[in-house]
N, C-alpha and C positions, 0 to 999 in steps of 0.2 A: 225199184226201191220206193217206199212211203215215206215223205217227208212231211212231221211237225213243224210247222213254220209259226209262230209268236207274230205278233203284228203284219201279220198276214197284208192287212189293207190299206196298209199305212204307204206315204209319200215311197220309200226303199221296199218296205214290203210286199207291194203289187208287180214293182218291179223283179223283184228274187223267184217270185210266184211265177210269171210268165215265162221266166230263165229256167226255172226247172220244170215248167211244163213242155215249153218248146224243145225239153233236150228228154223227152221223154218217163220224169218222174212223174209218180200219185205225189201228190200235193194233200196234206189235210188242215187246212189253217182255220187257227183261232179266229173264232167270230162272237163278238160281246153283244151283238144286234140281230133281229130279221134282215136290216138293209146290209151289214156287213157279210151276214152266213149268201145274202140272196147276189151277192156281188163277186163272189167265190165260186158258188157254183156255178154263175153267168160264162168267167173265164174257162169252167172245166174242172176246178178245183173241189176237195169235200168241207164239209163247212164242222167245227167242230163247238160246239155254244160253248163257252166261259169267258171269263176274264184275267187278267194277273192277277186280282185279289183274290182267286178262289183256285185255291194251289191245289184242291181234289183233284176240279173239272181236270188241269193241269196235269196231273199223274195218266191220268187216264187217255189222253191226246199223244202222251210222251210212251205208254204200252203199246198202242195204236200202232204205232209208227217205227222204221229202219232208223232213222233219222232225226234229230234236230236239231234246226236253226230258232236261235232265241231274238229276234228284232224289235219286239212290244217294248216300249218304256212311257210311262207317265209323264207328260213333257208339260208339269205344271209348274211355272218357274218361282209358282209364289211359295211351293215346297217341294222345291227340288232336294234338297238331303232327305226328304221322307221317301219321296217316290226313288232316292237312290237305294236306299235299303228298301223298299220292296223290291228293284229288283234284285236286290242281293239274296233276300227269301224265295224269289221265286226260281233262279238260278240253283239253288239249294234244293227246292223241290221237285225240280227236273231230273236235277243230280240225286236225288233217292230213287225215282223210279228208273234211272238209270244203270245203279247197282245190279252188278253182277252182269253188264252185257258190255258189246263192243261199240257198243252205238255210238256212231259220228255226234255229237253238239258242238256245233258254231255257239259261240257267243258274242254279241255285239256288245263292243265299247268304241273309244275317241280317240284319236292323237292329241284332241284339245286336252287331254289330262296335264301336258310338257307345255312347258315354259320357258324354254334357258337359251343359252346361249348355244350356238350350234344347232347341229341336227339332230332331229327323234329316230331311232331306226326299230325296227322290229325286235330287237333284244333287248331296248329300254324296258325296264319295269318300276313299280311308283308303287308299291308294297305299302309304303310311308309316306305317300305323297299326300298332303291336309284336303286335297278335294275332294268334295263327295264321292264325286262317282269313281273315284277309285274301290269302294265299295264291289262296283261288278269288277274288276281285275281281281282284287282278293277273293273276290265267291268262285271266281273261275278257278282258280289256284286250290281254294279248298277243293275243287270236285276233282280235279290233278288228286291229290291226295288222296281221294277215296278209289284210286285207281279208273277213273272214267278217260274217256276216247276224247278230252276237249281241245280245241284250237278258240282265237280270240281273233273275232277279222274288227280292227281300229277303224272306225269311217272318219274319215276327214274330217272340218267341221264344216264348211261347206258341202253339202254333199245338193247337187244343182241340176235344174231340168224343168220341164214340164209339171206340173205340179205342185212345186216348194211352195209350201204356203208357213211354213212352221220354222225355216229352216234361217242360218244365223242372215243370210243376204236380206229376204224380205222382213225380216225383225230391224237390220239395217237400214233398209227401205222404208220402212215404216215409220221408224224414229225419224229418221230427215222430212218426211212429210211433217207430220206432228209440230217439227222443231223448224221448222220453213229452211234448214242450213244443213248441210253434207258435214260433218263433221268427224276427225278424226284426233288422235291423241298426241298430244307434241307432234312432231315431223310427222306419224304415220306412216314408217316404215317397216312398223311390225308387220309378222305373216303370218296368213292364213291357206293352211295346203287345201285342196279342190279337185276330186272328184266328180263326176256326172254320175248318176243313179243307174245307169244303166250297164255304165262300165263298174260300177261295185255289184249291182247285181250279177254280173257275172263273174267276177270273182267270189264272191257265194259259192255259185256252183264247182267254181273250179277246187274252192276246199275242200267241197265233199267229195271230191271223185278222186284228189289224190290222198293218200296215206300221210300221216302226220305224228311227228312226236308228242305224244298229249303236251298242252302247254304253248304249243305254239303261237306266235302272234303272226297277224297277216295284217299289212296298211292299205287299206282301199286310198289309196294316195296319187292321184291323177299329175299334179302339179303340188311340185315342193311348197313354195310360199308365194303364194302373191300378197304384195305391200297392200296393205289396206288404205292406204292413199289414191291407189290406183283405181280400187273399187268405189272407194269416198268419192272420188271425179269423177266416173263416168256417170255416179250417181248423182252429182250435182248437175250436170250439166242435159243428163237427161229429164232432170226435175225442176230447170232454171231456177236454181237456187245458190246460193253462198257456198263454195269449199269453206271451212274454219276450220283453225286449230284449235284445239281444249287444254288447258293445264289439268291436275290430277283433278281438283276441287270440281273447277266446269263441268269436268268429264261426269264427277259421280251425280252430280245434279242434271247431266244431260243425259245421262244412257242409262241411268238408274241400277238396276240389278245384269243390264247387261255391259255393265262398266269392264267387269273382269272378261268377256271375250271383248268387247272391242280393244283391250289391249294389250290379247292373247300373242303371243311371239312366240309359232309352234311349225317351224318346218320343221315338215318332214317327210323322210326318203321311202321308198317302196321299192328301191334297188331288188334287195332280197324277196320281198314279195316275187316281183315280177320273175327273175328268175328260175323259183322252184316252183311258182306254177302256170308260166309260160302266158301270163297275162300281161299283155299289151291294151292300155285307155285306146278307143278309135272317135270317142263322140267329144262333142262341143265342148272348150276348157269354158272355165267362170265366164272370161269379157267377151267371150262368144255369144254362150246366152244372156249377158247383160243388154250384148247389141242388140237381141231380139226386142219385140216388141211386148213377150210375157209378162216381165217382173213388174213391168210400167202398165199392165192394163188396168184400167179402171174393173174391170170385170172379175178380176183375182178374188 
């Protein structure tokens, strides 16, 4: 089987890449560069030039191939509702050249879409939920409708390892440099669930190998919630800095546009994941690679 893979080279996407090469698929991943396509073919992969803004290239990556996994997103946070409806177009346009066949599509979205009280499970949906990126749940749901083969795997909002450079912990990390104080919101008891990349990248693979009701959701969800208090400290004290606490105001003046996840309150369960597709996490939770010495290198 040939698999399209979307963000191919990204933090989650080299890792998906290696998961299904190791497990014996053709890999054909999107590359926007010479360094991206020359980094693909390095691992054994086929390199295929476009981008997400050029939904042709797109069609033609998506004939190509048995398969696709959609993982590319524009992670520009100073227009993030823009880059949410691109990917809602491009999901769109995957789902045209998909017409008329069986073809498996992963589509990647969040658990961070949930807020509430209790837990998020795999049968929540947010059809109407006012956050952007609910944008890819409704595109996935359209391509449901047009009769296509789709599943939705949720990645944590942590999703941690080797390589995060983009991702909500060193954006966390960052801000407490910046701001010389660890800082969290009232108590800091909200949570944030966590994944390793390498245990979502294999569950990637396990969606494409088993059979699925189009529609389906899957939670790359390693660990339910960890209290961001928990993560606040070990960040302060690996940074000899201040723990503090913020009121609402403090907060939006301290974490700026990242005010709404720092005081995301989104467990959630993978119960069901784990069972229908026999996925068990084996790698490092968050305060494991916290205690490494990664997140804290000067060299990042």
């Amino acid at each position: 089987m040939k698999v399209f893979v979307t963000g191919a080279t990204g933090f989650v996407g080299t890792a998906v890449v290696q998961e299904l090469l190791g497990a014996g698929y053709e890999v054909l991943g999107l590359a926007r560069s010479e360094e991206s396509a020359k980094k693909l073919i390095e691992v054994g992969a086929g390199a295929h030039r476009g981008d997400l803004t050029d939904l042709a290239s797109l069609k033609i990556g998506v004939k190509a191939a048995d398969a696709v996994i959609h993982l590319g997103f524009v992670h520009d946070f100073g227009r993030f509702q823009e880059m949410c409806e691109l990917d809602k177009e491009v999901i769109n346009a995957i789902g045209d050249a998909l017409v008329g066949t069986d073809k498996p599509f992963l589509i990647t979205s969040g658990t961070a879409l949930f807020s509430k009280d209790g837990m998020t499970t795999e049968q929540d949906r947010s059809v109407n939920h006012p956050h952007p990126r609910v944008a890819t749940e409704n595109a996935a749901d359209d391509q449901v409708r047009k009769g296509l083969n789709v599943a939705v795997i949720r990645l944590s909002p942590s999703v941690h390892g080797e390589g995060d450079k983009i991702g909500f912990v060193p954006l966390f990390i960052k801000i407490a440099k910046e701001k010389a104080v660890s800082a969290v919101i009232g108590d800091g008891n909200n949570h944030w669930p966590a994944v390793h990349r390498l245990d979502a990248a294999r569950l990637y693979r396990l969606a494409l190998e088993k059979p699925f009701d189009s529609g389906t959701r899957y939670h790359a969800v390693a660990e339910e919630g960890i209290e961001l208090k928990t993560v606040a400290t070990e960040i302060a004290e690996r940074l000899n800095i201040p723990l503090v606490s913020l009121n609402s105001q403090e907060a939006e003046q301290h974490f700026s546009w990242f005010t709404h996840f720092a005081k995301l309150d989104n467990r959630s369960s993978s119960e069901w994941t784990r069972n229908v597709l026999d996925w068990n996490p084996v790698h490092p939770t968050l305060l494991e690679d916290l205690k490494s010495s990664y997140y804290f290198s000067e060299r990042r």
